[in-house]
C-alpha positions as CSV (number, residue, x, y, z in Angstrom):
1,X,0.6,-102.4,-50.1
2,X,-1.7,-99.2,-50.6
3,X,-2.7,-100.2,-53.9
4,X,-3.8,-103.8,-52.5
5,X,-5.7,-101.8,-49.8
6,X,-7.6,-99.8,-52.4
7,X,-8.2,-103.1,-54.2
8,X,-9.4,-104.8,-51.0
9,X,-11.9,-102.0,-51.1
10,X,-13.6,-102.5,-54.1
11,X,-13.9,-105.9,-53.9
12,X,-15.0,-105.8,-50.2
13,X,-18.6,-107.9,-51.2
14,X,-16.7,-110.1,-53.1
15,X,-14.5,-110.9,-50.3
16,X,-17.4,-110.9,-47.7
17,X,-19.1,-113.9,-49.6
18,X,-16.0,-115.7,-50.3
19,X,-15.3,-115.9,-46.2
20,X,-19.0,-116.9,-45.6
21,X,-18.3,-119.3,-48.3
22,X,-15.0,-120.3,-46.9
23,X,-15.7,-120.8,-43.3
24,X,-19.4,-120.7,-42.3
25,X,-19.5,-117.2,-40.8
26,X,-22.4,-114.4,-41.3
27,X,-21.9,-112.4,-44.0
28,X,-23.2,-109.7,-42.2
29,X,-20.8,-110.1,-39.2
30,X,-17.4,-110.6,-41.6
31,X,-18.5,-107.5,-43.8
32,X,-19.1,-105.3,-40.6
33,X,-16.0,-106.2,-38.3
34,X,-13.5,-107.9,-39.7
35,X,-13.1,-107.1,-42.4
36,X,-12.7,-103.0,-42.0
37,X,-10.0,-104.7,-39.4
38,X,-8.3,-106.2,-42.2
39,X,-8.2,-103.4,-44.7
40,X,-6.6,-101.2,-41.4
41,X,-4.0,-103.6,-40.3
42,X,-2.5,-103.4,-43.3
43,X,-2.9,-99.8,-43.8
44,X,-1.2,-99.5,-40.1
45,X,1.9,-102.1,-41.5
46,X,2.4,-100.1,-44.5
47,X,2.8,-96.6,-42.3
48,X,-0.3,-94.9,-43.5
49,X,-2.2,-94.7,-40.0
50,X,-0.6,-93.0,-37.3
51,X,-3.7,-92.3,-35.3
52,X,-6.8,-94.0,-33.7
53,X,-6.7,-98.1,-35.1
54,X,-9.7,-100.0,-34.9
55,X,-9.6,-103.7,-33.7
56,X,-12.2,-106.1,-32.6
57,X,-12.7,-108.3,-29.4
58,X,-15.4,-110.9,-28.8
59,X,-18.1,-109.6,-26.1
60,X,-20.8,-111.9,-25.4
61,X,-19.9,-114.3,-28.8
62,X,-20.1,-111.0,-31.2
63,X,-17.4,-108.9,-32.1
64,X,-17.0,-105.8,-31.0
65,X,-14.8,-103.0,-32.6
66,X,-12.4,-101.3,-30.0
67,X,-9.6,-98.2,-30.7
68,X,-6.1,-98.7,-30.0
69,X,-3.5,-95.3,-30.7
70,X,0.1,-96.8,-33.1
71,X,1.8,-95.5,-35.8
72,X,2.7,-97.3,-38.8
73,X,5.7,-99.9,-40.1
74,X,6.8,-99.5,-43.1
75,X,7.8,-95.8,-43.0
76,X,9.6,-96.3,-39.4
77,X,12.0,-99.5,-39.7
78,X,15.3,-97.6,-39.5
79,X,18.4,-98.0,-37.7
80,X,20.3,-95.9,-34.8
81,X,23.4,-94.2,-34.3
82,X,24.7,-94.4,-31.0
83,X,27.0,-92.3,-29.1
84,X,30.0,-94.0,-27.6
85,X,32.5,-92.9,-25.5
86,X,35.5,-93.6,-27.6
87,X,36.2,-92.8,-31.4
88,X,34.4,-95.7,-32.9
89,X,31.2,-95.2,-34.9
90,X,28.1,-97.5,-33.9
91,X,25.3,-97.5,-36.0
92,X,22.3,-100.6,-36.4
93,X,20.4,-101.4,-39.3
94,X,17.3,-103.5,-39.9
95,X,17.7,-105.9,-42.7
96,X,15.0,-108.2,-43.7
97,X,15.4,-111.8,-42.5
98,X,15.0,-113.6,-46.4
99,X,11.8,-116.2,-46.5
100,X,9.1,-116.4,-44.0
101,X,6.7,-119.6,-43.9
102,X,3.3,-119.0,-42.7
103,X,0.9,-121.1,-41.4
104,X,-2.7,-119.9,-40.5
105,X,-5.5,-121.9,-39.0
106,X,-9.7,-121.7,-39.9
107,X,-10.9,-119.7,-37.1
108,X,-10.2,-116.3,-38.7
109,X,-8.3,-116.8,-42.2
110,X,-8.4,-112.9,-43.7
111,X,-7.4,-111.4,-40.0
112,X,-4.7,-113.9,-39.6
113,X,-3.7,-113.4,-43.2
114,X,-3.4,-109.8,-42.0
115,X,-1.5,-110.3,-39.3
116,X,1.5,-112.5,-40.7
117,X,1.7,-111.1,-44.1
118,X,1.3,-107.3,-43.8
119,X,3.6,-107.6,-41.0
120,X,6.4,-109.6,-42.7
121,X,6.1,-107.4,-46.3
122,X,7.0,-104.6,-44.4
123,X,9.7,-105.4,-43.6
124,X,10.9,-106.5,-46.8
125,X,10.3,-110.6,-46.6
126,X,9.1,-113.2,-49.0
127,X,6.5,-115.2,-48.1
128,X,5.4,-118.7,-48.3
129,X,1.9,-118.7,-46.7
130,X,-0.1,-121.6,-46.1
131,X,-3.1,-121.6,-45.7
132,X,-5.5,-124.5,-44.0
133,X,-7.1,-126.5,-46.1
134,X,-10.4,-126.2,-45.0
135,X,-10.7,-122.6,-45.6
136,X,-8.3,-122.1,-48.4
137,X,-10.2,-119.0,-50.5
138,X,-10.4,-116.0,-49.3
139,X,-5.9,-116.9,-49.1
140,X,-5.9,-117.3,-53.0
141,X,-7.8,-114.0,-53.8
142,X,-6.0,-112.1,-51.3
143,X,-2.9,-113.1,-53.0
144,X,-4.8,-112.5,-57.0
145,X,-5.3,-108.5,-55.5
146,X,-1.7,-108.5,-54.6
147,X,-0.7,-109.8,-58.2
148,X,-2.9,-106.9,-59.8
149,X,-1.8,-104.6,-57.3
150,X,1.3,-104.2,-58.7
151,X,3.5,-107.2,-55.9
152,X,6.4,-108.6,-57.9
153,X,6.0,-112.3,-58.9
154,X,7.3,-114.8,-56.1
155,X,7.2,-112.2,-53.7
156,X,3.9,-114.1,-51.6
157,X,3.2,-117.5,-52.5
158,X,0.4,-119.4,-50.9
159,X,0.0,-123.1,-50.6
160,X,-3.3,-124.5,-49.4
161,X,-2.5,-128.2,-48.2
162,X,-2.2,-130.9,-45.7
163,X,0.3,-130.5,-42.6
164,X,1.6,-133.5,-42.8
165,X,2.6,-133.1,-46.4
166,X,2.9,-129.2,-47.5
167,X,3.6,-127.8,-44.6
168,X,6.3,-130.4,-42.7
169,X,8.1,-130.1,-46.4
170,X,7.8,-126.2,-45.5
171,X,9.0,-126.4,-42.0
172,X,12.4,-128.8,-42.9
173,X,12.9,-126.6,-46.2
174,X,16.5,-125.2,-45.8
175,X,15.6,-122.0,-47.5
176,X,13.3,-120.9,-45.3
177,X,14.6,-118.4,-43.0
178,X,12.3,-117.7,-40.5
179,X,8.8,-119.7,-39.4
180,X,5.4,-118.7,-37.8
181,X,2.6,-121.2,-37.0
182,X,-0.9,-120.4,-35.2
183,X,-2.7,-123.4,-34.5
184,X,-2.4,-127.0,-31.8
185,X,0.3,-128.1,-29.5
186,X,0.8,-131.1,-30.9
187,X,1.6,-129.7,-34.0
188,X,3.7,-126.8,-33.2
189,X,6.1,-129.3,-31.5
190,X,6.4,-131.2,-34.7
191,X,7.2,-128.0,-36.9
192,X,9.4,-126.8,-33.8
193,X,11.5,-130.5,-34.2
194,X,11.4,-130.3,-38.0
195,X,13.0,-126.4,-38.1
196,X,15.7,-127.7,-35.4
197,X,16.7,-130.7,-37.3
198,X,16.6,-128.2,-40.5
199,X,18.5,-125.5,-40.6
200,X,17.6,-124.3,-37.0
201,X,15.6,-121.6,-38.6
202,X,13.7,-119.5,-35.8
203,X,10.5,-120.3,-35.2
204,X,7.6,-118.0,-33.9
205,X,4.1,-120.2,-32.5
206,X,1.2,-119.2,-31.1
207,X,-0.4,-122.2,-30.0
208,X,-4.0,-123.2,-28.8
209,X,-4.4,-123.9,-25.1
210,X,-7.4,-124.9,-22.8
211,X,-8.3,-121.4,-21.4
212,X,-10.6,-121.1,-18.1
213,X,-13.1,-118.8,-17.5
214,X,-13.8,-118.7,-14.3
215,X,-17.3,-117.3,-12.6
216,X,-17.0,-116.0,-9.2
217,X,-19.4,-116.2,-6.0
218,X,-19.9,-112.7,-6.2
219,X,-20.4,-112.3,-10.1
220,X,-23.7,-110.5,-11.5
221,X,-24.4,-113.6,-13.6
222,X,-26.6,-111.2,-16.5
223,X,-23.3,-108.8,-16.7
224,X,-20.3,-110.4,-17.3
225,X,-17.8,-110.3,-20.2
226,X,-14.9,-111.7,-21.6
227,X,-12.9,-110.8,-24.3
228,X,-11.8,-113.7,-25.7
229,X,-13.6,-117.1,-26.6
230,X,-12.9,-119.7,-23.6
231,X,-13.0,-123.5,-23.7
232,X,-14.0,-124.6,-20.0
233,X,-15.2,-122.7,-17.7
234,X,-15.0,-122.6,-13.4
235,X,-18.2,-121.7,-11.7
236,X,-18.1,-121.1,-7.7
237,X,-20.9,-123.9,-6.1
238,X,-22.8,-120.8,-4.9
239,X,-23.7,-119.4,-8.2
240,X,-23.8,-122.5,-10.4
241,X,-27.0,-123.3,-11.1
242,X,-28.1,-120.3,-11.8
243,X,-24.9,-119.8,-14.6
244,X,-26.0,-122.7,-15.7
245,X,-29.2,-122.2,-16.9
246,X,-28.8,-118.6,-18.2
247,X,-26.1,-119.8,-20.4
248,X,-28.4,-123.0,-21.6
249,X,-30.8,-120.3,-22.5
250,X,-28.0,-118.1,-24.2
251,X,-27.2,-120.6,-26.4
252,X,-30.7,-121.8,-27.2
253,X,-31.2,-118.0,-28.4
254,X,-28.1,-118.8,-30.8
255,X,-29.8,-118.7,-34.4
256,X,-27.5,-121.5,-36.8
257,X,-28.2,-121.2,-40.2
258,X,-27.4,-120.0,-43.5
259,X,-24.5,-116.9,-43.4
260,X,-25.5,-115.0,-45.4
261,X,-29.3,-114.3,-44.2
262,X,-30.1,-111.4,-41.8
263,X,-30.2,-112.2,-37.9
264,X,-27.8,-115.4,-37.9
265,X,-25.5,-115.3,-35.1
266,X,-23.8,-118.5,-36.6
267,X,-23.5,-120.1,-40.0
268,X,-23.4,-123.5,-40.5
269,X,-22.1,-124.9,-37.3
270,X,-22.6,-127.1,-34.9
271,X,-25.6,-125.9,-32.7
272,X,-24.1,-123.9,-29.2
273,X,-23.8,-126.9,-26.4
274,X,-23.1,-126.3,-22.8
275,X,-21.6,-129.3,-20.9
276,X,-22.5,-129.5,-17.1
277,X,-21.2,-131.6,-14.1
278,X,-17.7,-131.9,-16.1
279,X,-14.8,-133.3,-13.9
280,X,-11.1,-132.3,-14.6
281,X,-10.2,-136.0,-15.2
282,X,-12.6,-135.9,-18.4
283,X,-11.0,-135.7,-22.0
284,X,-13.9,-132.4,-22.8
285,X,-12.0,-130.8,-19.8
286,X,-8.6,-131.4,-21.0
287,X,-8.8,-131.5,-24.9
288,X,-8.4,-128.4,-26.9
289,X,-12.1,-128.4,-29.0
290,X,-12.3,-125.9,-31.7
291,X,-16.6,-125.8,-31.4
292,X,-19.3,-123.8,-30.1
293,X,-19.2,-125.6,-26.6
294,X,-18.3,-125.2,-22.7
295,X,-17.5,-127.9,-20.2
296,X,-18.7,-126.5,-17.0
């Protein structure tokens, strides 16, 4: 897993175009933050950083690199022995749990990579990763540096597909031993009804949601933060207006264009769009929406 890392670094340009490439992000942004983020995780997974570990949040839309103190994985997945109070000898040991199937959505392909691969290789798993099919590249190199690094043949395979075909034939496969899915709802419940009716293989799902920021009367409008991108957003009747307009002006100051020129906040997206006067009936205040807008 070292020898990937090294290999990550020398091809770290290469990389950083692909992912502009792949899913519309600044080059600029990818090469700066996330992807020194995903050359770490997976020194952290395989054991070689034990100190300070950088991470990023979003502040304000960008990403911010933060510091977080864990030691590795590779080097500390051991068992116990533990005392008993009678002649018998009690002792656990880890064992790896066979063939993991992976799913990873768009948003942020190389960090998610990161964080279902490195994580499963240490502990001794094979892997069937698929990746989405609208952002399928940066997946396949990852897993072309593993090959050269040295990674024994079938030990990560990745599949970039359709749901309904590759990866519901990967959630009901009866070799599959374990499952983890990031994305919608709707479709973890299908892949959580397909393992059950499998070979009740577990199954691990972080799922999308429709997660509230909410603005307080006594907020200071120009200050505040979040840490995490939020799809609707609560705004006390005393302060609304005035939120409104600053973050109709914060999004007009969003420069969309091409990712890989200097000074673009967003490659080719939609252009930043904020929604006012939304009720709680409406489908935009209820609907998950992977895009640069806020129902207010």
């Amino acid at each position: 897993m070292l020898q990937f890392v090294d290999l990550i670094d020398k091809h770290r340009d290469e990389l950083a175009a692909l992912e502009s490439w792949n899913s519309g992000k600044p080059y600029e942004q990818f090469a700066k933050s996330e992807l020194p983020s995903f050359t770490r995780l997976f020194r952290y997974y395989a054991g070689e950083i034990s100190g300070n570990f950088d991470l990023f949040c979003c502040l304000h839309g960008f990403l911010i690199p933060i510091s977080l103190n864990y030691p590795g994985w590779a080097n500390k997945i051991h068992g116990l022995t533990i005392p008993t109070d009678s002649n018998h000898y009690v002792q656990t040991l880890h064992e790896s749990i066979g063939v993991a199937r992976q799913i990873i959505p768009w948003n942020f392909p190389l960090i998610m990579l990161a964080w279902k691969v490195g994580l499963a290789l240490a502990c001794g798993n094979r892997i069937v990763l698929k990746s989405i099919e609208q952002t399928p590249l940066t997946a396949l190199h990852v897993a072309k540096l593993f090959q050269e690094a040295g990674l024994p043949p079938g030990v990560l395979n990745v599949v970039s597909g359709y749901g309904p075909s590759d990866g519901a034939a990967l959630a009901s496969h009866m070799y599959v031993d374990k499952l983890a899915f990031t994305g919608s709802t709707k479709t973890g419940k299908i892949i959580l009804e397909l393992a059950t009716k499998s070979n009740l293989k577990p199954v691990m799902l972080e799922l999308g949601g429709k997660s509230p920021f909410i603005v307080y009367e006594d907020v200071d409008v120009d200050k505040g933060q979040c840490c995490c991108a939020s799809s609707r957003t609560y705004i006390h009747e005393h302060v609304y207006d005035e939120f409104i307009e600053k973050a109709k002006a914060c999004a007009l100051r969003r420069i969309v264009g091409d990712p890989f020129k200097k000074g673009v906040d967003q490659g080719y997206f939609i252009q930043p769009t904020v929604f006012s006067n939304i009720q709680d009936d409406m489908l935009i205040a209820q609907d998950e929406i992977f895009g640069p807008c806020s129902p207010s």
